[in-house]
C-alpha positions in Angstrom: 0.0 0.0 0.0 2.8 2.5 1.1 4.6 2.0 -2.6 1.4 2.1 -4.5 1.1 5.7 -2.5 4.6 6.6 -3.4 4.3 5.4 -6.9 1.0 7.5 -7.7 2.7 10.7 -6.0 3.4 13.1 -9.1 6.3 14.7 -9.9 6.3 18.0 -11.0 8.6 20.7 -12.7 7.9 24.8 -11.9 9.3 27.7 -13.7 9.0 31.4 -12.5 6.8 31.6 -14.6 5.0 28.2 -14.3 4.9 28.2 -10.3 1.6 29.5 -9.8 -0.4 27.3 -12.4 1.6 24.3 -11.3 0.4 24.8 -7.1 -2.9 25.5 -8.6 -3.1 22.2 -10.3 -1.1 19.8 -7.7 -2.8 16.8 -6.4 -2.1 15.6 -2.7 1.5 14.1 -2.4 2.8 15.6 -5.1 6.3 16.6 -5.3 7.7 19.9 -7.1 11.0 21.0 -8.1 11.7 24.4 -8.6 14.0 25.5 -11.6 16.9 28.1 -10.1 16.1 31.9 -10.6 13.8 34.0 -9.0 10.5 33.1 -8.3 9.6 36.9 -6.6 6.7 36.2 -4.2 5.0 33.0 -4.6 1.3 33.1 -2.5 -0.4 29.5 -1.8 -3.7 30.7 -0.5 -6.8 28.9 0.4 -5.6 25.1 -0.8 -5.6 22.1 1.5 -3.9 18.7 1.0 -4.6 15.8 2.5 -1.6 14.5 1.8 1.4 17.4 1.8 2.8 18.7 -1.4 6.4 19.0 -1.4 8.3 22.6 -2.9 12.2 21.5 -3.3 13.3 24.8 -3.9 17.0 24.6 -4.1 18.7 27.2 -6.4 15.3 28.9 -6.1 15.0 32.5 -4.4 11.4 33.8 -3.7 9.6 35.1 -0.8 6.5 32.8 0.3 3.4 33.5 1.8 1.2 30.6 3.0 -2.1 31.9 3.4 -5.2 29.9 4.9 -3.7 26.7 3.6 -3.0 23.3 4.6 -0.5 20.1 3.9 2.7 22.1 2.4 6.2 21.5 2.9 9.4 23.3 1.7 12.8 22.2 1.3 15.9 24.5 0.4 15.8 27.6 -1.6 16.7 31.4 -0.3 14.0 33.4 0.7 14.0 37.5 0.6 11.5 40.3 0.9 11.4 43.9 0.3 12.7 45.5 3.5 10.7 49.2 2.9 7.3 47.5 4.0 6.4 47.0 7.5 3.4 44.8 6.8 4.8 42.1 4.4 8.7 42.3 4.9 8.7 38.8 5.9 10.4 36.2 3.8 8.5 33.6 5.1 4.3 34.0 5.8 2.5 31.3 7.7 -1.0 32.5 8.8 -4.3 31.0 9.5 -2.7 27.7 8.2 -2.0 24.3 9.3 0.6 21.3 8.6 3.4 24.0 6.8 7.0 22.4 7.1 9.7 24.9 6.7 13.6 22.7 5.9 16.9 23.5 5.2 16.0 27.0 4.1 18.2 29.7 3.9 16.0 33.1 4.9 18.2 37.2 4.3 17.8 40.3 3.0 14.4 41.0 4.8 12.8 43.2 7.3 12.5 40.0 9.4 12.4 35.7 8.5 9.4 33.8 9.1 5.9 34.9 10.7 3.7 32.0 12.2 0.3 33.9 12.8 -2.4 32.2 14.0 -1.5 28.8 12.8 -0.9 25.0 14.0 1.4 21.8 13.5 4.2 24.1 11.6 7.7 23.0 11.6 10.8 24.9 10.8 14.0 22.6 10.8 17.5 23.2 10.2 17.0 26.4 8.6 19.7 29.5 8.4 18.6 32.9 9.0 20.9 35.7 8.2 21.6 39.9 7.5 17.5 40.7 8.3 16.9 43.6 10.3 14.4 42.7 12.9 13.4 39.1 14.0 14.2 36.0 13.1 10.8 33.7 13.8 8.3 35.3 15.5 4.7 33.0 16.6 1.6 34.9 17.4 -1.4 32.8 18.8 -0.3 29.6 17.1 -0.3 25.9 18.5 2.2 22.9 17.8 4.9 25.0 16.5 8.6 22.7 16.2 11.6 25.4 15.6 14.7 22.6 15.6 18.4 22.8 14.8 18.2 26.3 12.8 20.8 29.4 13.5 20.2 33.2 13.2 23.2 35.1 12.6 24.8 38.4 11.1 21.6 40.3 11.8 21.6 44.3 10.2 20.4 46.1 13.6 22.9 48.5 13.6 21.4 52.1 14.0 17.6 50.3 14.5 15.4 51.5 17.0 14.6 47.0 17.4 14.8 44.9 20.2 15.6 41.9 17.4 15.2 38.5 18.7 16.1 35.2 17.1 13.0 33.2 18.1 10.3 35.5 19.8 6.8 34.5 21.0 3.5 36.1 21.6 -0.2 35.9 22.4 -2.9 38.0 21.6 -6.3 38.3 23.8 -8.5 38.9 20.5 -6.8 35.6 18.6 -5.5 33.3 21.1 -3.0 31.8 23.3 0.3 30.5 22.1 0.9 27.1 23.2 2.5 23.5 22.8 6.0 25.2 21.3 9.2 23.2 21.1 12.2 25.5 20.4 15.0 23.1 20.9 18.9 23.1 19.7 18.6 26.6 17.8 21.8 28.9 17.9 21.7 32.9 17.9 24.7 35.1 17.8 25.1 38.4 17.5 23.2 41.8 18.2 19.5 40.4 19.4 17.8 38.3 22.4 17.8 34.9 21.6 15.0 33.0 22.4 12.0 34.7 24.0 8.2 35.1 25.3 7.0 38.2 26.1 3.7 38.9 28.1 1.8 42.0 28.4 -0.6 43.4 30.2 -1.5 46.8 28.7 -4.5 48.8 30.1 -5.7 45.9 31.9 -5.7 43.7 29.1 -3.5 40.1 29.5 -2.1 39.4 26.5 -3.1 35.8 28.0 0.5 34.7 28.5 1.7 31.0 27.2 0.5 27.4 27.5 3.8 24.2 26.8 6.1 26.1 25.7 9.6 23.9 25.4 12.8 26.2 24.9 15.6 23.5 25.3 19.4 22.9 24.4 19.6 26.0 22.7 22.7 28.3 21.9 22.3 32.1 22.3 25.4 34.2 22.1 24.5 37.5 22.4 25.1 41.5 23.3 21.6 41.9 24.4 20.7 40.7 28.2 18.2 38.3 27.0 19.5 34.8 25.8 16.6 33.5 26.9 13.7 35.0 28.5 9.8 33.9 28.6 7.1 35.2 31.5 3.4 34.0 32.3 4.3 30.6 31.2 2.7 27.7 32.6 3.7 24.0 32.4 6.8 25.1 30.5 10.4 23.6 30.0 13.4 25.6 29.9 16.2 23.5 30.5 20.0 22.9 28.6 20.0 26.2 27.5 23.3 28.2 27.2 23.6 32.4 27.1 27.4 33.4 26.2 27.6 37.2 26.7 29.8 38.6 23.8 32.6 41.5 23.3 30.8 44.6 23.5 28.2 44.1 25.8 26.3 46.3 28.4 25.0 43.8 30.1 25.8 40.1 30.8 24.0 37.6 29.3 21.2 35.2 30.8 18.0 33.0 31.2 15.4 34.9 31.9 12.2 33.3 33.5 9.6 34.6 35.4 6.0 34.0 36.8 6.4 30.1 35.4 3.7 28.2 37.1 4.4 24.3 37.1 7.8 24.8 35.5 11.1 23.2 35.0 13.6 25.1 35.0 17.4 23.5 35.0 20.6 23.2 33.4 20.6 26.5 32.0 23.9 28.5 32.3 24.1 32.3 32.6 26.8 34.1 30.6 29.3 36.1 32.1 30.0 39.7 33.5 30.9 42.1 30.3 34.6 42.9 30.2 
């Protein structure tokens, strides 16, 4: 059965300027190899598979936006976006989607990487992000959200009124709680916070705080005080993590957790003092 389901899986070829007819027309499973050149932004909106169609987009450069979507994976390629707008300077758009797999992608030359909005069961594995200006992954109100072995480096803060982080969770009152998030054996280094959760209450209103979250074994070298930092967590992990405080620092470098209810919190090492 499993090789009659492999054998009936198409394989498909895309061109810049084939990309959009040849989504529109993919049946479930079916695998898609993207030509080199660039593919400038590339929208898959409103399109579910029951079985997950598969973008190999090395050699490919493009900026993606997933968009109310299901059952889509993507494996190599560079992603880019145009860094003058606020709104959509993300390489990478997940929102109000479900089962997107982001691997082995190599995200720069954007305002910030990849935005999971309001989505579930997304993966982003052994991906590179590099030279954006702001954030690296940011989650809003999502669920089941796997960030594994990926890096953010070389980021282009320099004279930017940001507080970039590498990873950086948040919820939203109005569109949910972030939960069930596994951020686990990521490395950050340079100018930004590595691996954070921010809550807020502003005017009264909780931002609602954070639900599983799992920040483990991760790397973050950094000039900023928060390696990693998450608040109004509850039945969270932080453990194995390691904050190296670097040349040039105001601050040392730590883990940062606060108001964790039903926590573990071990194993994590502080940088030290700024020389």
């Amino acid at each position: 059965m499993i090789l009659a389901l492999l054998a009936s899986a198409a394989s498909l070829a895309a061109t810049p300027a084939t990309i959009a007819s040849v989504i529109a027309s993919a049946p479930p499973g079916a695998s898609i190899r993207l030509a080199p050149g660039d593919y400038g932004v590339v929208t898959i909106d409103n399109r579910n598979w029951a079985r997950p169609i598969d973008l190999n987009a090395d050699g490919a450069k493009l900026t993606l936006n997933v968009v109310r979507s299901g059952g889509v994976a993507v494996h190599g390629g560079t992603y880019v976006a145009d860094t003058t707008r606020p709104n959509n300077g993300y390489a990478i758009m997940v929102r109000w989607s479900h089962g997107v797999t982001v691997d082995g992608a190599t995200v720069t030359s954007a305002r910030a990487g990849i935005y999971v909005d309001r989505s579930t069961d997304v993966k982003v594995l052994r991906t590179q992000i590099v030279r954006v200006l702001v954030d690296g992954i940011d989650i809003a109100s999502s669920q089941r959200v796997l960030v594994k072995d990926s890096s953010c480096s070389d980021f282009q803060t320099e004279g930017q009124q940001q507080h970039p982080d590498c990873v950086q969770m948040w919820s939203n009152p109005k569109f949910g709680i972030t939960q069930d998030v596994t951020i686990e054996h990521n490395r950050s280094h340079g100018p930004m916070q590595g691996f954070s959760g921010f809550n807020h209450v502003t005017n009264g209103v909780d931002d609602g705080g954070f639900d599983r979250i799992v920040i483990r074994d991760n790397h973050a070298a950094s000039t900023y005080s928060h390696g990693v930092a998450i608040n109004a967590c509850r039945d969270c992990e932080i453990t194995g993590n390691t904050a190296e405080t670097l040349p040039g620092a105001r601050w040392r470098t730590w883990v940062h957790v606060v108001d964790c209810t039903r926590c573990r919190v071990e194993r994590n090492h502080d940088g030290a003092d700024p020389r």
